[in-house]
C-alpha positions as CSV (number, residue, x, y, z in Angstrom):
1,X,-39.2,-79.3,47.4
2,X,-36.3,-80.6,45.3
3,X,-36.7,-81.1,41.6
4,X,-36.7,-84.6,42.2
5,X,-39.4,-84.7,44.4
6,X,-41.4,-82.2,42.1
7,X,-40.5,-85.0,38.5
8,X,-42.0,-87.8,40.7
9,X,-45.0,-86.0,41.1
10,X,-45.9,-84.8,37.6
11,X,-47.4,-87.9,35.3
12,X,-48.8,-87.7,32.2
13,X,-52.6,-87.2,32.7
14,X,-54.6,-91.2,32.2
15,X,-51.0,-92.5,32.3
16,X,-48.5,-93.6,34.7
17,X,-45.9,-92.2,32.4
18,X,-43.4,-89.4,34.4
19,X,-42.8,-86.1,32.6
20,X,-39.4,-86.0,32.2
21,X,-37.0,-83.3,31.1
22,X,-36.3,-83.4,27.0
23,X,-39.8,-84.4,26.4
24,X,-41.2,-83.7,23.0
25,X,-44.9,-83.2,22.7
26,X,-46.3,-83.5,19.9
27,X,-49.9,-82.5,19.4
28,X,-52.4,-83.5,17.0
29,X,-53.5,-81.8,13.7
30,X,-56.9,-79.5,14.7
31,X,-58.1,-76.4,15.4
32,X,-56.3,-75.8,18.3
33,X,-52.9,-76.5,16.0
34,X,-53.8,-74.0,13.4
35,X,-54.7,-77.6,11.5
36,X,-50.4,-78.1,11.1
37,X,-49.7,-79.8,14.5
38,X,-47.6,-78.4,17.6
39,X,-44.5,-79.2,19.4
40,X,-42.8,-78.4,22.5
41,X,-40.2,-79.2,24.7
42,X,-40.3,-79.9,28.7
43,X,-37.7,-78.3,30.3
44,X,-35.2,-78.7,33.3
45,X,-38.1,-76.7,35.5
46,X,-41.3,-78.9,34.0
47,X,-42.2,-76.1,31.9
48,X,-43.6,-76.9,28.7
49,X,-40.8,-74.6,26.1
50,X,-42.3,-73.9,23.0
51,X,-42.2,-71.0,20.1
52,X,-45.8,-70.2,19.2
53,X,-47.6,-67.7,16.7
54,X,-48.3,-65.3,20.1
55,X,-44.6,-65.4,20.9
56,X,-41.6,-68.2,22.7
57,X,-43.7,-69.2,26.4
58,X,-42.7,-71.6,29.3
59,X,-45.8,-72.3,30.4
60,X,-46.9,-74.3,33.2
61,X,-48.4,-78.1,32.0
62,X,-52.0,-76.7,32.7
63,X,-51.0,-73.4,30.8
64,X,-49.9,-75.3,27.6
65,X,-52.9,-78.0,27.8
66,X,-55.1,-74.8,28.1
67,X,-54.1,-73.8,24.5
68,X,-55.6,-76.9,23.3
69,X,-59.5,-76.0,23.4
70,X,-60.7,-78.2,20.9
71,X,-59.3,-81.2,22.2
72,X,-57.0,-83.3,20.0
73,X,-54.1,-86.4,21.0
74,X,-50.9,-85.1,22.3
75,X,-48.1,-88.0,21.6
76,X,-45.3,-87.6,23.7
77,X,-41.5,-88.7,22.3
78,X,-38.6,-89.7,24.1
79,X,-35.1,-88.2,23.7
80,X,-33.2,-91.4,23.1
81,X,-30.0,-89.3,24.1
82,X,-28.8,-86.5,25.7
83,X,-32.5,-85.4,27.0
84,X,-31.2,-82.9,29.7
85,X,-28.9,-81.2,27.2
86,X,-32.0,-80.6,25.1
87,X,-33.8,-79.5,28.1
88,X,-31.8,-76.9,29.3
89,X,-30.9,-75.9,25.7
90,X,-35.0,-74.8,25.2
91,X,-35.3,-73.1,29.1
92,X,-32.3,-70.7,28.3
93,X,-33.0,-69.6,24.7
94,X,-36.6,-69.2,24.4
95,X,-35.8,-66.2,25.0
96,X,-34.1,-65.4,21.8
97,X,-37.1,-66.0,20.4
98,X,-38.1,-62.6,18.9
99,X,-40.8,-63.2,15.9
100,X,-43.0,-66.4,15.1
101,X,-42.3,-66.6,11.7
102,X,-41.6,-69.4,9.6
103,X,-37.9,-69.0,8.4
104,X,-35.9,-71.0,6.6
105,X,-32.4,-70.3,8.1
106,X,-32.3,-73.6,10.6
107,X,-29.4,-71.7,12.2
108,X,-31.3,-68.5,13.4
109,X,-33.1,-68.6,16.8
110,X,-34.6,-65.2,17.1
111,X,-36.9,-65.8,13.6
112,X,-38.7,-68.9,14.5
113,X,-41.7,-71.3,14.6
114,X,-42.4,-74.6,16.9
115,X,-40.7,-77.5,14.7
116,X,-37.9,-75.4,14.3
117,X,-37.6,-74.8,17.5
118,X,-37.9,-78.4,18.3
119,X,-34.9,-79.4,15.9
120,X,-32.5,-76.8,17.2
121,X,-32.9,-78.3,20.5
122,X,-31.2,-81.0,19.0
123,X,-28.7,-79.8,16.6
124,X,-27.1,-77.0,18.7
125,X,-26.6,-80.0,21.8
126,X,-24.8,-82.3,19.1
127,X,-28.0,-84.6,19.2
128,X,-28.1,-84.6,15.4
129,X,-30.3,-83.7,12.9
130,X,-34.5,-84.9,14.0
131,X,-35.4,-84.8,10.7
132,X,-33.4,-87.8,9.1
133,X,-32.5,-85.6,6.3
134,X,-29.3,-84.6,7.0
135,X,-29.6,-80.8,7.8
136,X,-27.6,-79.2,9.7
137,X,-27.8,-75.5,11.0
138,X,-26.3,-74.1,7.9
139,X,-29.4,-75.3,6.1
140,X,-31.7,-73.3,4.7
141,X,-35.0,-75.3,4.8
142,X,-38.3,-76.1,6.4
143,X,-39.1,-78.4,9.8
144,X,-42.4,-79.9,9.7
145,X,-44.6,-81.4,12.6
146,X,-45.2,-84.5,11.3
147,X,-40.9,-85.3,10.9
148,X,-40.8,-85.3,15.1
149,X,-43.0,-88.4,14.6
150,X,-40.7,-90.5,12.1
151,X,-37.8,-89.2,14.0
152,X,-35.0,-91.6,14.8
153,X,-33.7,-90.0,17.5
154,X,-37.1,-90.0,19.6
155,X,-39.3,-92.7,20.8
156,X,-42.8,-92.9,21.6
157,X,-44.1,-93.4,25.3
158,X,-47.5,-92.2,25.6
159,X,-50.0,-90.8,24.0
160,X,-52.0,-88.4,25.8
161,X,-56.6,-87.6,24.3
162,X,-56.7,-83.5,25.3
């Protein structure tokens, strides 16, 4: 089966929304989010990319919605540009991901925690900045949860009760 055939397939659970590649999800202050919030990336493959305190995964969507035992709301944003480049951009570095730790240097990969993550996505495919406040990798600062929401480079298109 083609990937085309295999993006058809996969909505949004209670939604007739269609996972797409560049995908941010966004979940929910709560237990499950260490009480801060989560975000991840879908990838070119469907896999939900994300750096989390038990290492970088690509888990499947069941996998990643697994991780959420005490429930919560999962908002998902919309790349308004350049959402495959983000895509592949989190399936091939990951990877790098050595240590969940949250590091101020926007420009290192291997030191890293979820919003970070997130934002490099963007910066290092020329996106911009998801913050709005003018970082850019040379930065030394921190990328909070609750930014991916105000961002002006993402739209909202579902939101998703875990």
């Amino acid at each position: 089966m083609d990937q085309t055939a295999v993006r058809q397939q996969m909505k949004y659970p209670h939604s007739e929304e269609i996972m797409t590649p560049g995908d941010v999800l966004y979940s929910s202050k709560g237990w499950s989010t260490f009480l801060v919030g989560h975000v991840a990336i879908v990838g070119p493959d469907m896999r939900i990319y994300h750096s989390h305190p038990k290492g970088a995964f690509a888990d499947s969507w069941k996998g990643y919605v697994s991780r959420h035992k005490y429930g919560g709301t999962m908002t998902v944003y919309r790349p308004k540009k350049g959402a495959m480049e983000i895509a592949a951009w989190a399936a091939s570095n990951y990877s790098i991901v050595q240590r969940y730790i949250f590091h101020p240097t926007l420009q290192n990969i291997k030191n890293n925690y979820c919003t970070k993550f997130v934002w490099q996505a963007f910066w290092f495919t020329d996106q911009g900045d998801l913050t709005n406040r003018g970082l850019t990798g040379r930065h030394r600062n921190w990328i909070y949860p609750y930014e991916m929401k105000k961002s002006h480079l993402l739209r909202e298109v579902v939101r998703i009760k875990l």
